[in-house]
C-alpha positions as CSV (number, residue, x, y, z in Angstrom):
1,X,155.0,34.2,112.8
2,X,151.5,35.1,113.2
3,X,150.3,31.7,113.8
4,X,152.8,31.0,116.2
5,X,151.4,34.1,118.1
6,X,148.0,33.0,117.9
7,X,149.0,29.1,118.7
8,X,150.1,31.1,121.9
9,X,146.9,32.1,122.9
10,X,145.4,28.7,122.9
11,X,148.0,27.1,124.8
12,X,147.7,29.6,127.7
13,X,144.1,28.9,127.8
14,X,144.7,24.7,127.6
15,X,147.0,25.4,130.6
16,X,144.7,27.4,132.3
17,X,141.8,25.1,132.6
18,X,144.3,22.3,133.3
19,X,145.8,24.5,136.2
20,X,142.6,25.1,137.2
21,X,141.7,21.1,137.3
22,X,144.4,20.5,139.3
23,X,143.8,22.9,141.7
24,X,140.0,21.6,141.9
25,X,141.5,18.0,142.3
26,X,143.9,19.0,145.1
27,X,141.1,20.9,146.9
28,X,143.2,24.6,146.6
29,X,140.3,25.6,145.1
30,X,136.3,25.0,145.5
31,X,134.6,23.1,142.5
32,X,132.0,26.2,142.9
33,X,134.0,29.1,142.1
34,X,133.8,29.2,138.9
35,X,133.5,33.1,138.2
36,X,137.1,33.3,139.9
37,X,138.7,30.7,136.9
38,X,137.2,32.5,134.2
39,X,138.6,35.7,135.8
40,X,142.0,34.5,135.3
41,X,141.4,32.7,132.1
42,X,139.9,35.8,130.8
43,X,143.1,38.0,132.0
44,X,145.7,35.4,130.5
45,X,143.6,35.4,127.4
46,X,144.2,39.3,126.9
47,X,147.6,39.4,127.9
48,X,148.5,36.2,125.5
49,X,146.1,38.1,123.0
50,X,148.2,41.4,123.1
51,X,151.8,40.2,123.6
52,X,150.9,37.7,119.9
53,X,149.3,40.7,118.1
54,X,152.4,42.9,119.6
55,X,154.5,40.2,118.5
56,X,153.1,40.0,115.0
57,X,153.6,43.6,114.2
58,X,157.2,43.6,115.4
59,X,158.7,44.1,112.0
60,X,155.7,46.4,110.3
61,X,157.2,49.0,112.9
62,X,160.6,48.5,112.6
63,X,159.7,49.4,108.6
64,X,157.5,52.3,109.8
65,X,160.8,53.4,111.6
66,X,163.0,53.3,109.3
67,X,160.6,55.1,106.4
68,X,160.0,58.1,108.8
69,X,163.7,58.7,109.3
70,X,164.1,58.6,105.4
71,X,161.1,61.1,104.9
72,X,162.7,63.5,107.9
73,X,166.1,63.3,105.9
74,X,164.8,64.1,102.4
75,X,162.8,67.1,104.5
76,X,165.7,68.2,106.3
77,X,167.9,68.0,102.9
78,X,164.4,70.1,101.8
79,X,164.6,73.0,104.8
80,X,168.3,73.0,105.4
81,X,167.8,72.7,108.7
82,X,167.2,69.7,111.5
83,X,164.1,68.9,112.3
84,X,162.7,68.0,115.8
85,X,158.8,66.5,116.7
């Protein structure tokens, strides 16, 4: 699963640059403005970045989740009482 995620990542950044070449080919976009692709490519880099790394820890939290109701349970058992964060 986390290779998947990070195989993401690299295909939003081949299809950024060949986005970019086609726009440069059909003339939507000047063959100088470079700073402006890297922008985006930059941005969809991050955002391809976070949603695999999100992605990847998917099931640590789900674990996380359940182990934290178990520990209020046994302290709630504990106080006699429910507890509230």
């Amino acid at each position: 699963m986390y290779g998947a995620s990070l195989g993401i990542i690299f295909l939003m950044v081949a299809g950024g640059f060949y986005f970019a070449a086609w726009m440069i080919e059909n003339n939507k976009l000047a063959s100088n403005d470079f700073a402006d692709i890297f922008k985006v490519l930059f941005a969809i880099i991050f955002a391809a970045t976070a949603a695999g790394h999100s992605g990847a820890m998917a099931p640590d939290y789900a674990d996380a989740k359940n182990a934290a109701n178990r520990i209020f349970k046994l302290l709630e058992r504990k106080v006699g009482r429910k507890l509230c964060l």
